[in-house]
LOTIMAR-304628 format. One line per field, with one value per atom (N, C-alpha, C): residue number from 0; z, y, x. Coordinates in pm, whole numbers, always signed. Layout:
residues N
i = [NUM|...]
w = [Z|...]
v = [Y|...]
u = [X|...]
***
This chain:
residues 174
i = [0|0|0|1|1|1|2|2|2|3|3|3|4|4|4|5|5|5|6|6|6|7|7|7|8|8|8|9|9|9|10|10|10|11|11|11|12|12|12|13|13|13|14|14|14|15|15|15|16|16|16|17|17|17|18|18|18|19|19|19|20|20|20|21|21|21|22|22|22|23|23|23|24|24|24|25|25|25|26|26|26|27|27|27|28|28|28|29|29|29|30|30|30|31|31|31|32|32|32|33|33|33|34|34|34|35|35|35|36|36|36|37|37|37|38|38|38|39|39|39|40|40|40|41|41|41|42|42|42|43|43|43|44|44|44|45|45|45|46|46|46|47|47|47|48|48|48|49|49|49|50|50|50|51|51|51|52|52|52|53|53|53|54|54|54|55|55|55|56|56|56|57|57|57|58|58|58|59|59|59|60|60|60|61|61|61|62|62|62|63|63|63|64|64|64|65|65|65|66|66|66|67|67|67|68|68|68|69|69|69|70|70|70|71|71|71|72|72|72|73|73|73|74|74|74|75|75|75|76|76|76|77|77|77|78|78|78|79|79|79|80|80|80|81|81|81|82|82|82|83|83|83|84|84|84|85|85|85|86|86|86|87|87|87|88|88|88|89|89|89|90|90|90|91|91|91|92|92|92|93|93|93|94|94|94|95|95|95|96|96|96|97|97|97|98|98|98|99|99|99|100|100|100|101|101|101|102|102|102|103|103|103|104|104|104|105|105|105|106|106|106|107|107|107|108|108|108|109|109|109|110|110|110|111|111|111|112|112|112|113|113|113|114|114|114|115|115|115|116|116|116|117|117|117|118|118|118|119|119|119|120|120|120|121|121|121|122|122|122|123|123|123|124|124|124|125|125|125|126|126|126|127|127|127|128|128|128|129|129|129|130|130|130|131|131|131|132|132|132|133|133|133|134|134|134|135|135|135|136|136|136|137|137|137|138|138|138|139|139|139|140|140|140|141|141|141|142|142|142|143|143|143|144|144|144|145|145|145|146|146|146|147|147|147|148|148|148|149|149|149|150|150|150|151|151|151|152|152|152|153|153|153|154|154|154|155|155|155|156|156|156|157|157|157|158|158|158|159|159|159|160|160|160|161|161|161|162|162|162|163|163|163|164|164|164|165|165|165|166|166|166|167|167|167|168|168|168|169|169|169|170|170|170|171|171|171|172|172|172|173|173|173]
w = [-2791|-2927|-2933|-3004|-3065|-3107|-3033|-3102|-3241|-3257|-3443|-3364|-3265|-3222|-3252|-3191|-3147|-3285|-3358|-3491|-3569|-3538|-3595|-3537|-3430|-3339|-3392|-3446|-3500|-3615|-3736|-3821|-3863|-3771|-3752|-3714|-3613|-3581|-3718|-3789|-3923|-3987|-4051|-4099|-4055|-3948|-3918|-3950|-3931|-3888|-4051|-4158|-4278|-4348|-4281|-4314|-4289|-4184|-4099|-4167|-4203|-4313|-4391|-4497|-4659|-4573|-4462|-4463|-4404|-4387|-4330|-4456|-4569|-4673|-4747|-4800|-4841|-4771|-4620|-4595|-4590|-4632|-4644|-4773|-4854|-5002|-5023|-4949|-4957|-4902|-4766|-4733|-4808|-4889|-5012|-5153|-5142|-5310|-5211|-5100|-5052|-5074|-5013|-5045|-5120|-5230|-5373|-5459|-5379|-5445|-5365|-5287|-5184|-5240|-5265|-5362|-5499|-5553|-5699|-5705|-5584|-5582|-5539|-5434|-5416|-5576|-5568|-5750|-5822|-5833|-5950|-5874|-5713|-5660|-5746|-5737|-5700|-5906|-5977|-6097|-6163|-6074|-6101|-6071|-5984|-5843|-6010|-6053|-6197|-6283|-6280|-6429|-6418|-6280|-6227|-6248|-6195|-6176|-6286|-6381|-6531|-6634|-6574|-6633|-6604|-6501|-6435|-6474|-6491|-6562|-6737|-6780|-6908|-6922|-6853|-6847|-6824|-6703|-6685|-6783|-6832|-6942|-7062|-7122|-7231|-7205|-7014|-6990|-7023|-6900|-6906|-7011|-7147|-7208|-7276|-7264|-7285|-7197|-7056|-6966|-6993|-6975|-7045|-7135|-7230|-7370|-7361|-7304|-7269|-7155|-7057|-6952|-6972|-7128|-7127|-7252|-7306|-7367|-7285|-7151|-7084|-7028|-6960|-6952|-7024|-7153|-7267|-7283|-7265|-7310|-7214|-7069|-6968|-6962|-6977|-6976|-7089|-7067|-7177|-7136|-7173|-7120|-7228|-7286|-7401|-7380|-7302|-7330|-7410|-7506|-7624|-7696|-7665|-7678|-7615|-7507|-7361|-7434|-7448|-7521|-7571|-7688|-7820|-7813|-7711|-7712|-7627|-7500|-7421|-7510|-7637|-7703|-7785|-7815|-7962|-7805|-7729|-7675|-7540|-7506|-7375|-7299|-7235|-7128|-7003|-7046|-6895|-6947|-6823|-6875|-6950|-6899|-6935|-6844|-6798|-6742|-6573|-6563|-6412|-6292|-6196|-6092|-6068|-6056|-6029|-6124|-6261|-6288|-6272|-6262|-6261|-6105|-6033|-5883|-5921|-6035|-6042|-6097|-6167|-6226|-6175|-6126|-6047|-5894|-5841|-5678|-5643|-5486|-5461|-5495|-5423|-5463|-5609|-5697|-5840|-5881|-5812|-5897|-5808|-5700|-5628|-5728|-5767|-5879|-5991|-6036|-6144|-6113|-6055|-5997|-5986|-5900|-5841|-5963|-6066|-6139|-6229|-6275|-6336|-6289|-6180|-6103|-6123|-6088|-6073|-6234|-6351|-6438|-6514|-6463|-6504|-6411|-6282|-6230|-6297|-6288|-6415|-6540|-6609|-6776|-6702|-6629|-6587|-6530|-6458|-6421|-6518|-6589|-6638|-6774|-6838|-6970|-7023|-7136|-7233|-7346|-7384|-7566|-7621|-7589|-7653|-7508|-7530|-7456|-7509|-7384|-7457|-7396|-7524|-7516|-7504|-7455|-7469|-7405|-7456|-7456|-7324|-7254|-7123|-7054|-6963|-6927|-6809|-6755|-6649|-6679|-6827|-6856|-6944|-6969|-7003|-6920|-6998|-6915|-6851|-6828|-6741|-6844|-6998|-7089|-6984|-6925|-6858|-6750|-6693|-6570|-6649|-6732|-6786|-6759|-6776|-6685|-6550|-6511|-6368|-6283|-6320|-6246|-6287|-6399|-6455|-6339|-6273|-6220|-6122|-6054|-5954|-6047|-6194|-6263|-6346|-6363|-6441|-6336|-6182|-6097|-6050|-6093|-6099|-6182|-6302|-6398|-6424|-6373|-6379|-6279|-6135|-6056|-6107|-6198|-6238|-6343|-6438|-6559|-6462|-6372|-6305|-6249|-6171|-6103|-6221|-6323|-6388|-6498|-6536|-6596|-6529|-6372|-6278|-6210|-6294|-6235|-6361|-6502|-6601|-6631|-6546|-6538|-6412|-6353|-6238|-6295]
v = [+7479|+7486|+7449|+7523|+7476|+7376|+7279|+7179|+7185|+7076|+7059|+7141|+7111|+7170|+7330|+7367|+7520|+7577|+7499|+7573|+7561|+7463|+7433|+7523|+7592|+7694|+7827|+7820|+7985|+8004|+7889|+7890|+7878|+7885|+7835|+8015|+8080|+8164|+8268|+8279|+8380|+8319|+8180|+8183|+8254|+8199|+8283|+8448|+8498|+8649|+8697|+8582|+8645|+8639|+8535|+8476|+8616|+8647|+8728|+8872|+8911|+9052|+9028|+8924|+8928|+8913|+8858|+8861|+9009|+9101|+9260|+9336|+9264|+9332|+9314|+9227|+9188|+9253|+9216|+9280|+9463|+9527|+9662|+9703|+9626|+9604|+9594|+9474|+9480|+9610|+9618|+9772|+9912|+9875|+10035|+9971|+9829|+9820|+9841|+9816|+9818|+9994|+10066|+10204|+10253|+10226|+10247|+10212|+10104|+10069|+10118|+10199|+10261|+10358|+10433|+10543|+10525|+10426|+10422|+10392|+10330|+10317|+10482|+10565|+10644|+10755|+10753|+10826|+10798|+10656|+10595|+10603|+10616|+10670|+10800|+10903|+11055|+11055|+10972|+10953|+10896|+10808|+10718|+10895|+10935|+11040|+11172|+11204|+11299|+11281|+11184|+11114|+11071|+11049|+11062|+11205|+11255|+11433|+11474|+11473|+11467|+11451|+11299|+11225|+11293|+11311|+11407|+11522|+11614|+11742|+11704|+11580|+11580|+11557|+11474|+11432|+11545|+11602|+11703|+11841|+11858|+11942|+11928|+11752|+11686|+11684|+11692|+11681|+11847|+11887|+12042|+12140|+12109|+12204|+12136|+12008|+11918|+11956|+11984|+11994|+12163|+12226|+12390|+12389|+12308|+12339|+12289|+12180|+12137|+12217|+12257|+12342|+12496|+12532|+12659|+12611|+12529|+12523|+12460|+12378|+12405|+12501|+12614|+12762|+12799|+12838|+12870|+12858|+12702|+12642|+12728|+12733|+12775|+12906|+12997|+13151|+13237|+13203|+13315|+13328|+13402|+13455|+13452|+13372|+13261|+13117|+13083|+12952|+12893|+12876|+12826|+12834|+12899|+12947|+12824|+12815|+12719|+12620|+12551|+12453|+12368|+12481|+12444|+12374|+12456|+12493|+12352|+12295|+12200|+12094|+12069|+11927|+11927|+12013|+12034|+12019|+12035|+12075|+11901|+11929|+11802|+11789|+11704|+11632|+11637|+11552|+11518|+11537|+11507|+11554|+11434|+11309|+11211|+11133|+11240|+11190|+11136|+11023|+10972|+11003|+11098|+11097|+11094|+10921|+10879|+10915|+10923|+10992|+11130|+11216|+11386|+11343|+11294|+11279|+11275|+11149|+11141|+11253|+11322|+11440|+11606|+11592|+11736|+11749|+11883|+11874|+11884|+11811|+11786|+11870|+12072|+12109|+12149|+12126|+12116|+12029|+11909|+11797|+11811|+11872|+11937|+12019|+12118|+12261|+12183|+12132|+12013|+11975|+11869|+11781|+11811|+11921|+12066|+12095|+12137|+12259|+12131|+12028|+11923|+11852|+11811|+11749|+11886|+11947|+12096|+12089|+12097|+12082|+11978|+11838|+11733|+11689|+11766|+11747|+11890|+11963|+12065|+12022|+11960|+11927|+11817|+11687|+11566|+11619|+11730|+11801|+11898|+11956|+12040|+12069|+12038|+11974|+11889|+11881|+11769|+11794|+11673|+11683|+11785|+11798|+11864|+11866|+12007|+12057|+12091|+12072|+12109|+12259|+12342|+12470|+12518|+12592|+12691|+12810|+12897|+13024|+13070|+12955|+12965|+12912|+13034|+12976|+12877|+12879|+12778|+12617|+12603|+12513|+12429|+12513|+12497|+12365|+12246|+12171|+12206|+12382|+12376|+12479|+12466|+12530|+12625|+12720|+12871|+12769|+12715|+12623|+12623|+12631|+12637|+12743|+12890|+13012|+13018|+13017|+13013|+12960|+12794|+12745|+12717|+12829|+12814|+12867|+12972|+13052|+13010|+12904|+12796|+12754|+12704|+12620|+12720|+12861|+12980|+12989|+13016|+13077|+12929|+12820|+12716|+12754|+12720|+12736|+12823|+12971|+13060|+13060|+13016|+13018|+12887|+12807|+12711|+12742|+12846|+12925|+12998|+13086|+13202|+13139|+13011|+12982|+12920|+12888|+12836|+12892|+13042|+13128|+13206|+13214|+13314|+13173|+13024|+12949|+12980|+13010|+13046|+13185|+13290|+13382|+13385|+13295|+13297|+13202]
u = [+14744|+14700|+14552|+14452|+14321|+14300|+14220|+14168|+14110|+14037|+13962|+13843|+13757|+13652|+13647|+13753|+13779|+13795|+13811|+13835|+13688|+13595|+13495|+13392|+13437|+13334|+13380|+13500|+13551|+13426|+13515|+13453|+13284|+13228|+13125|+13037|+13105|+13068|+13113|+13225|+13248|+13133|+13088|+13003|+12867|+12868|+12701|+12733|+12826|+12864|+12848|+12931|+12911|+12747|+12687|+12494|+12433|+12468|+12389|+12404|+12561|+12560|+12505|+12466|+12419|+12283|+12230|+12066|+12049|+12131|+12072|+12152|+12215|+12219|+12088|+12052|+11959|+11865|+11800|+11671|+11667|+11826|+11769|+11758|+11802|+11733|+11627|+11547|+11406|+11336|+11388|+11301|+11344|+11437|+11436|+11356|+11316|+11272|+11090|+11082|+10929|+10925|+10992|+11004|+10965|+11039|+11037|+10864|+10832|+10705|+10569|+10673|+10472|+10513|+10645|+10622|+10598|+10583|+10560|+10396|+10332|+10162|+10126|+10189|+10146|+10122|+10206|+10211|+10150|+10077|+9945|+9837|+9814|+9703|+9695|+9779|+9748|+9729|+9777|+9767|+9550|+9571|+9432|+9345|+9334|+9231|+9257|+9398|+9393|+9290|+9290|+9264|+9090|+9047|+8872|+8818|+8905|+8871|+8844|+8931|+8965|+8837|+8792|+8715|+8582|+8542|+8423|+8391|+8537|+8468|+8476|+8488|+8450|+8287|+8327|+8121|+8072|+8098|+7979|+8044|+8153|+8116|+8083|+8025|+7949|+7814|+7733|+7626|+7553|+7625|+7571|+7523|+7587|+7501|+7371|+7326|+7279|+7169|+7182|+7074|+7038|+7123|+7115|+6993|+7070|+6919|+6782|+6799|+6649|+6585|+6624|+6583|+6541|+6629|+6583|+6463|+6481|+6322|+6191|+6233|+6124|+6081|+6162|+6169|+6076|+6122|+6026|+5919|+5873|+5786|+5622|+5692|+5605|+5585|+5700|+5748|+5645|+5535|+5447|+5261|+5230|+5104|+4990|+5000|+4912|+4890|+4833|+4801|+4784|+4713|+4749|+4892|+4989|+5119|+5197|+5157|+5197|+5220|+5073|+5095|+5111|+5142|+5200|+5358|+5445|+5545|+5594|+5492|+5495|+5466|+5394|+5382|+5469|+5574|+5684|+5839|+5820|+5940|+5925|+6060|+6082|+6014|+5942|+5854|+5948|+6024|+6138|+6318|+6367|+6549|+6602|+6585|+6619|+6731|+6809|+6900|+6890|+6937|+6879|+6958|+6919|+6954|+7108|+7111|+7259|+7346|+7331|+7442|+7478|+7375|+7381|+7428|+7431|+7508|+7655|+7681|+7845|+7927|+7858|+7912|+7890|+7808|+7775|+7763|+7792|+7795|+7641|+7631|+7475|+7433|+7456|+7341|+7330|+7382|+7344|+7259|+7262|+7186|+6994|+7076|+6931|+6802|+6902|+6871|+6837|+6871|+6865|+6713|+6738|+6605|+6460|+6536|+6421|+6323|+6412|+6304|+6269|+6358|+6236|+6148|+6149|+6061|+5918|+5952|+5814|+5765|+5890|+5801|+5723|+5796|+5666|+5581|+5559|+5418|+5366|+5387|+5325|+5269|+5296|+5274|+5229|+5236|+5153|+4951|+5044|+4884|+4822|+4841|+4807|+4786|+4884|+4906|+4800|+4776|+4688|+4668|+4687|+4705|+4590|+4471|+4347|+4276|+4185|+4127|+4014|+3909|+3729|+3746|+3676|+3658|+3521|+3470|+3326|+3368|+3238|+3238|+3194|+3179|+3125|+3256|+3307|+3446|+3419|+3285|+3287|+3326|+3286|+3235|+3408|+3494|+3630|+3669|+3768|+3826|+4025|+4010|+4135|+4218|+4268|+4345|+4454|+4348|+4412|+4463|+4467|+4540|+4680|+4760|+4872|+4929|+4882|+4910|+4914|+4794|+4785|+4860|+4877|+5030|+5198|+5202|+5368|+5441|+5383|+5508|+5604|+5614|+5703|+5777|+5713|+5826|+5915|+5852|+5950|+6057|+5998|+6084|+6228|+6145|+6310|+6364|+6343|+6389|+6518|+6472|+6543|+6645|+6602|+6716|+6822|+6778|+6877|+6980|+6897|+7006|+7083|+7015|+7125|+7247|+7202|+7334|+7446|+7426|+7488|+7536|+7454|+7548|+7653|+7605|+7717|+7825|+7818|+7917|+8025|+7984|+8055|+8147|+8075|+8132|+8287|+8271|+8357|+8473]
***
């Protein structure tokens, strides 16, 4: 017959045997609720990344026609064969875009913010050089301080200009 021992070693071993099911019940509980929660982050990743994307083409479709209009009135402003026309059109119309760099980066692809950059940068060293509130005139053109220098060097800032409308009316058509 079994001693008290032999019975204290049975019992001893069902206990561990029953410890041991509820701790591998339990730990495959945990590894389906861990499951459950890399799929429930993965889903608010791919949710958060919607909702940036989202956010991006709002901006840049609140920026863009914003840069559109000012660009085609610097266009304008340069696009004519009157200096005095020039201008006129350059002291009534935008100097610069306004908008800095880093954000036309967060909202547009590089080479957009390139095209961007590009044709404003050309046109306020244009109007920085060339431009001036009032100009001395005589009938002696030697003697002129520059006026016709507004013609003479538009055509780099027409030819941005324009390659910046084109790409961006043929990004609308597509």
């Amino acid at each position: 017959m079994p001693d008290i021992g032999d019975w204290i070693a049975l019992l001893g071993i069902l206990l561990t045997g029953y410890f041991s099911y509820r701790v591998l019940r339990a730990t495959e509980a945990t590894n389906k609720l861990s499951e459950a929660t890399l799929e429930l982050n993965k889903e608010i990743k791919k949710q958060e990344e919607r909702m940036k994307n989202e956010f991006k083409l709002n901006m840049r479709t609140q920026l863009l026609p914003g840069i559109l209009e000012k660009s085609s009135q610097a266009y304008k402003a340069v696009a004519d064969t009157n200096y005095t026309k020039i201008h006129d059109k350059i002291t009534a119309g935008p100097k610069k875009l306004d908008i800095d760099k880093e954000v036309l980066s967060s909202y547009f692809e590089p080479h957009e913010v390139q095209l961007i950059t590009n044709a404003w940068t050309k046109y306020e060293n244009y109007v920085n050089k060339y431009y001036k509130t009032s100009y001395y005139y005589s009938s002696d053109m030697d003697n002129n301080d520059g006026i016709e220098k507004l013609i003479e060097h538009n055509g780099p800032v027409i030819e941005v200009f324009s390659e910046l409308e084109n790409y961006f009316k043929s990004e609308h058509k597509n």
